[in-house]
N, C-alpha and C positions, 0 to 999 in steps of 0.2 A: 504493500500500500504506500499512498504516497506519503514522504516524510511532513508533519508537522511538530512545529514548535509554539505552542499557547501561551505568545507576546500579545496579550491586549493592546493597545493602544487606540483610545478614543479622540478621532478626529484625521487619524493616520492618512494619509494621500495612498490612493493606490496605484502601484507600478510594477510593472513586471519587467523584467531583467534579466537577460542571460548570464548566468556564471560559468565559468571554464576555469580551468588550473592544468598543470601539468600531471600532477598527483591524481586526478580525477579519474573513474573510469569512463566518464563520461557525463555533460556537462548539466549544468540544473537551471531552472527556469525559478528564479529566483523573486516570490511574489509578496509583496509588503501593504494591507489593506488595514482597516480597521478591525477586522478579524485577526487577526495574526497577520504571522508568516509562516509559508509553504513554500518548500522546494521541490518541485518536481522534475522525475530525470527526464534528460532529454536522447533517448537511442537515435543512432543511426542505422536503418534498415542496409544501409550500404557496410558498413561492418558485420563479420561475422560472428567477431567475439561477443556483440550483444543481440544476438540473433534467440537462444535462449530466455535471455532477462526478457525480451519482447515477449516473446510465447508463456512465459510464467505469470510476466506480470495479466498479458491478455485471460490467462484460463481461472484467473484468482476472481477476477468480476469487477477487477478495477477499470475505468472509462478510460480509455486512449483513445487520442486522436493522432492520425498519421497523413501525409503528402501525396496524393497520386496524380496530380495536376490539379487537386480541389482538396484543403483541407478534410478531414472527413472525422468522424466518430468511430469508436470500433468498440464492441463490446459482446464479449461472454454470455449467452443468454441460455440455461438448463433445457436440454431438448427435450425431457420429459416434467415438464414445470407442473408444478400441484397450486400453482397460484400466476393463473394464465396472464394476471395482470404485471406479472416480472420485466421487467425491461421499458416499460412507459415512461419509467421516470429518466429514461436518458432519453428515448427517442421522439418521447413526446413534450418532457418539461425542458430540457435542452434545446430543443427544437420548437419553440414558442410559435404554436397557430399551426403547427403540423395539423393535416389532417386524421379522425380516427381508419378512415379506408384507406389511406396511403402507407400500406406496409412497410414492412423494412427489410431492403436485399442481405444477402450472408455471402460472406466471401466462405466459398467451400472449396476444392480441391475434385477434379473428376470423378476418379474413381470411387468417392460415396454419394454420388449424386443417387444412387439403388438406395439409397437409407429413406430419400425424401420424394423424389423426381419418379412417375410413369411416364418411360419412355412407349407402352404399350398405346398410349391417349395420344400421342404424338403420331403426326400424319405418317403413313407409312414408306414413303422418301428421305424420311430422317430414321428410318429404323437400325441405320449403322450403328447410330449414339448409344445404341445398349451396349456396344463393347468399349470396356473402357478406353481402352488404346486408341480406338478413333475419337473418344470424346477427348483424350486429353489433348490431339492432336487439332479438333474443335475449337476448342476453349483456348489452348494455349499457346498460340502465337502470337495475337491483338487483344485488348484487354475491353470488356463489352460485356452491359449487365444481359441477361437472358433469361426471359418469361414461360415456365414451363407448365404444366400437368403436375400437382400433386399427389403423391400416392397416398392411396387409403392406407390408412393406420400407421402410415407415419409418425414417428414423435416429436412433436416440435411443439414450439410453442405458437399456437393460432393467432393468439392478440397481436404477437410481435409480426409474425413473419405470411398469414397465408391470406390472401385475398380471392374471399370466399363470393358467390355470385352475388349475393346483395350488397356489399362494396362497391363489385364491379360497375354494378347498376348507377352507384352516383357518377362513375368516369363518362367521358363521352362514348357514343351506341359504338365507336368504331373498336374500343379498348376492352370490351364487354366481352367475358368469357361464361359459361355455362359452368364451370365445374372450376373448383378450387384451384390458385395456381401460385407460386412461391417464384422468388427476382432471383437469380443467381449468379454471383460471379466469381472470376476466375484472375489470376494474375496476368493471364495473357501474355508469358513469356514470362515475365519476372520471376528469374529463380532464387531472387534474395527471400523474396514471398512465397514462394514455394516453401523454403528450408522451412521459414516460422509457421505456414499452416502446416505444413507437417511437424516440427517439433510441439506445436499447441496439442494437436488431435495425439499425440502420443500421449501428454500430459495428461488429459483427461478429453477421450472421444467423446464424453456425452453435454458437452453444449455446441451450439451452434453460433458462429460470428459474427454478429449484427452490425454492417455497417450502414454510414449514410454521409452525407454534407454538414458540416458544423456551421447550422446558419438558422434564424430565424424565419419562419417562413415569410417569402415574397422578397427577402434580404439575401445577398450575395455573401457565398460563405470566404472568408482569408483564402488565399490559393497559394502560399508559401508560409514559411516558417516565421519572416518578419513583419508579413501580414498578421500573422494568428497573434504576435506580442502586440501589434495595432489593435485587435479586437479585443483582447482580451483587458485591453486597459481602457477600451471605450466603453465595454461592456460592463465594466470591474467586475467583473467574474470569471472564473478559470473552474468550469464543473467539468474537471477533468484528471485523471490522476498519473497518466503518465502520456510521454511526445515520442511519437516515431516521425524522424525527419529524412528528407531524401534527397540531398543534394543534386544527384542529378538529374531527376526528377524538375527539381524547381529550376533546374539549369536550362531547359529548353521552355521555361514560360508556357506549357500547355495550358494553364487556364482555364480550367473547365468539367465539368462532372461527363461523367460518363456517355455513352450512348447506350437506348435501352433496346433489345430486340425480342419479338416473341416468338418462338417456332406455331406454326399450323397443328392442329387439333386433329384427329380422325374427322373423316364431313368434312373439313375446309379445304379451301385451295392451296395445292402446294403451296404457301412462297411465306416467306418470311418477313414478317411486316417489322417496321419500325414506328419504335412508342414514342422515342424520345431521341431527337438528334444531339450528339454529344461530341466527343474528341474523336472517333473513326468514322469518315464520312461510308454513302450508302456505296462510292463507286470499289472504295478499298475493302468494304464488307464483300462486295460483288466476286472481286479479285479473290480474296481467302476461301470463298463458299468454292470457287471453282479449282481449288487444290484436293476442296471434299469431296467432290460427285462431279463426272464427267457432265460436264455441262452447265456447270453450276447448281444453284438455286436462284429461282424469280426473286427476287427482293421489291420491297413497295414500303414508301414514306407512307403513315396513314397520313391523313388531311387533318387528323388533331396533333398531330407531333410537330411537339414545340422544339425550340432550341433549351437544353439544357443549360441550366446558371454556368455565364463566363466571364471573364476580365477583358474581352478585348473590344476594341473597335471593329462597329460590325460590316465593314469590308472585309476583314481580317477572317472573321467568324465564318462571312459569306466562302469565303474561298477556302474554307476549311483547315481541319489542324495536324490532318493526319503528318505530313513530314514531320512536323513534333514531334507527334508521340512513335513515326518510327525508327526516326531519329536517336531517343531517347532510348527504346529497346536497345538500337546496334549498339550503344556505347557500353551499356551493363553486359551484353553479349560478345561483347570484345575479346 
């Protein structure tokens, strides 16, 4: 948990501050409020040596937020929860004005997507994805949330993560699914992220990784490390107990939350629709899908899919961000 020291001081200014030293294993986000002070670590997902301390501190239930081109939340949530209401108070009181039908995606790792995912519900052109070895090959090159089929008797926790048909129903008609469905994502190549959801799911396989945007809703979330010390002292709040940062990462300026996609349903049209335009435009999804299946897949922008929260100027936006982020993959992949 994160370190505290219970210095009152009534009237105190609030500020947040990096602290570094040589002696340190790694540096502390050093916060001075009227409440005390708190020092909170700050990992490098780019190191290996605190690749561990990530994944402990992640499966303990403490709130980290970490860098993917969008500051984000990340949090522990029991996949068999006896108190369905777990996990609201990060993703819903953190996230002020969230909606209750706006679920929350889990970074998971391929190979247990069979713990949560029917790929049985899924159109029978993606019937490859039941083997894992083609889903990791799916998922892990480009990094992209994805809308599936949930399997019955799954354990997860409903409140947090499954957007069940009456949800759907307040989306608009084109996002509207019949049967329960869960957001999933993947590193897309990041194999710093790989090592930590795999050493977390060692620690303990039985929760599930809730991430999201650290922003208020209709409010752009920090996109770098010296942004989130801007919020967090505009905000004067730090609901958060440990920092995974990513240099470089923040080094190519992606700026932007994700792109969202859903695969087709048994009964639909092949093609893979897009919910939400994000950091992989639909021509580079187009390109990937045709490494999966001779021929690709149809791909289609719904007519409700918005652009995802970004930092840039919207010529920038307009012409997309993909050399960023594949940019940023070849450098980790060096």
């Amino acid at each position: 948990m994160l370190r505290e020291m219970q210095e009152t001081n009534e009237g105190r200014p609030f500020n947040a501050q990096l602290r570094e030293g040589k002696d340190m294993p790694y540096p502390l986000l050093h916060i001075e409020s009227e409440r005390g002070i708190r020092e909170i670590p700050v990992f490098s997902v780019r190191n290996p040596d605190h690749h561990r301390l990530i994944a402990e501190h992640i499966v303990s239930g403490d709130v980290g937020v970490f860098g993917v081109g969008v500051i984000g939340i990340l949090k522990a949530i029991p996949r068999d929860s006896v108190n369905e209401s777990e996990g609201k108070k990060t993703f819903w009181e953190i996230k002020k004005g969230r909606k209750l039908e706006d679920k929350v995606p889990m970074m998971m790792l391929p190979e247990h997507h069979s713990k949560i995912v029917d790929y049985d519900k899924v159109h029978p052109d993606f019937a490859y994805l039941k083997d894992p070895e083609k889903r990791r090959k799916f998922y892990g090159t480009i990094p992209f949330h994805t809308i599936l089929p949930l399997a019955e008797g799954a354990k997860i926790n409903k409140s947090v993560f499954v957007t069940t048909f009456e949800d759907s129903k307040k989306k608009p008609l084109d996002q509207q699914s019949s049967i329960p469905t869960v957001c999933v994502f993947f590193s897309g190549g990041d194999k710093a992220w790989e090592s930590i959801a795999q050493l977390a799911y060692s620690i303990n396989p039985d929760v599930h990784l809730g991430i999201s945007s650290l922003n208020d809703h209709g409010e752009h979330s920090p996109y770098d490390f010296d942004e989130l010390k801007e919020y967090i002292n505009k905000k004067k709040e730090a609901d958060f107990d440990f920092v995974v940062d990513d240099p470089i990462v923040a080094k190519y300026k992606i700026r932007s939350s994700m792109t969202i996609i859903r695969l087709p349903q048994v009964g639909e049209s092949p093609e893979i629709t897009i919910v939400r335009k994000g950091s992989i435009g639909t021509d580079t999804l187009r390109r990937h899908m045709e490494d999966m299946k001779d021929g690709g897949h149809l791909i289609r922008e719904l007519a409700s899919a918005k652009f995802a929260s970004h930092g840039h100027p919207e010529d920038v936006r307009l012409k997309g961000l993909d050399d960023k982020v594949i940019q940023y993959l070849r450098e980790i992949n060096s």
